[in-house]
C-alpha positions in Angstrom: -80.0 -42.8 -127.2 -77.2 -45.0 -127.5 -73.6 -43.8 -127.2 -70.6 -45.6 -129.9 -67.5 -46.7 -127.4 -64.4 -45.6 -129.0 -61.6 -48.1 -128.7 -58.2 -47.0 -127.8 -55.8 -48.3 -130.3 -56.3 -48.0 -133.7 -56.0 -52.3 -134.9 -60.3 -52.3 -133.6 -60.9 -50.1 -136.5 -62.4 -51.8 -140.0 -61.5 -49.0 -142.0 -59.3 -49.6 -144.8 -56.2 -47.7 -146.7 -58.9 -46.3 -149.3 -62.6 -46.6 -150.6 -61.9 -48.4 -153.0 -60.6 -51.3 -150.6 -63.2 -51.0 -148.4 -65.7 -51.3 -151.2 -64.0 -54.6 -152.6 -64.0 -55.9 -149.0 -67.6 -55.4 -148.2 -68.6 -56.5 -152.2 -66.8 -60.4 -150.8 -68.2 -60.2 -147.6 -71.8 -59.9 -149.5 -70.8 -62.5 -152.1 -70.0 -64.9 -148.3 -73.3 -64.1 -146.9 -75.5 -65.5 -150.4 -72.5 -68.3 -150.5 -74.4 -69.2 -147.2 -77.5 -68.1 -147.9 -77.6 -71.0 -150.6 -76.2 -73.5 -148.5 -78.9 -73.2 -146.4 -81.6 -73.6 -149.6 -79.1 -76.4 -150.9 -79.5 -78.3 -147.3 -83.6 -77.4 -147.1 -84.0 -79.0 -150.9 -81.7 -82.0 -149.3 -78.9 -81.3 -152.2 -76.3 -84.2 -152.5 -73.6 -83.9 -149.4 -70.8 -83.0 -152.0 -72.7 -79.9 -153.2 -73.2 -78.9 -150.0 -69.9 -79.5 -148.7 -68.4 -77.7 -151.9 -70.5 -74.2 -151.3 -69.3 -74.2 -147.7 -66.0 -74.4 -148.7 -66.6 -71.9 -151.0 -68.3 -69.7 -147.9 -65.1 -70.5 -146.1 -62.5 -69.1 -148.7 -64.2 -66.2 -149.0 -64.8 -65.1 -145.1 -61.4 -65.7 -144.7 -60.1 -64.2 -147.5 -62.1 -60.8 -146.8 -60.2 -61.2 -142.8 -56.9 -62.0 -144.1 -57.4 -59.1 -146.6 -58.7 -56.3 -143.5 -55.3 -57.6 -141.8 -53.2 -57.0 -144.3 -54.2 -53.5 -145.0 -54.5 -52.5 -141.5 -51.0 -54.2 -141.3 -49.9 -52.0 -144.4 -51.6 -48.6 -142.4 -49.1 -49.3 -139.4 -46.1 -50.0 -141.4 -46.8 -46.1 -143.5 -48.3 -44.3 -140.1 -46.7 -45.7 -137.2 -47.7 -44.4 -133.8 -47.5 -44.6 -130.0 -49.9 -47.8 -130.3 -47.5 -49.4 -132.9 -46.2 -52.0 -130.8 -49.7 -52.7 -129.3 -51.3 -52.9 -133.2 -48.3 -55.5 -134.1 -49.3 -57.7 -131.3 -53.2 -57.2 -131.7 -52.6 -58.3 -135.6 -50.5 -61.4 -135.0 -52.9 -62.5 -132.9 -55.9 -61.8 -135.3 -53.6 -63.2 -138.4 -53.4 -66.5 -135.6 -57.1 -66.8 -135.3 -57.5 -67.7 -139.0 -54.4 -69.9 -139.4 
């Protein structure tokens, strides 16, 4: 049996403001994951470099637009609910907002 390890400050979480957030998140997350599923058919059929290039840009936007999206909203959670860990949750974000700049 395997035990979850709870973290201890609320920014490690990937729960978001509302289901229906959460839902959009893991619907663009989904669309990313064909996005690359194709570009690895595209580059088994030996498709033309600018097609390929084009549907991993395309992968790109959307990953990082699903992580800047979870950011924000975990951003928007500490701003409404702010808590012992606030300080800790503000630096924790900056830094994940950093990664993807």
């Amino acid at each position: 049996m395997t035990t979850k390890k709870t973290l201890s400050t609320p920014v490690h979480t990937a729960s978001l403001a509302d289901e229906e957030q959460m839902a959009a998140l893991i619907k663009r997350v989904k669309r990313a994951s064909g996005q690359l599923n194709a570009v690895v058919r595209m580059l088994e059929e030996g498709r033309p470099c600018p097609d390929v290039v084009t549907q991993m840009s395309a992968v790109s936007k959307a990953v990082h637009t699903a992580a800047f999206t979870l950011i924000a909203s975990k951003l928007q959670e500490c701003l409404r609910e702010p808590d012992e860990h606030a300080a800790d949750a503000t630096q924790q974000l900056q830094k994940l907002f950093l990664q993807l700049a």
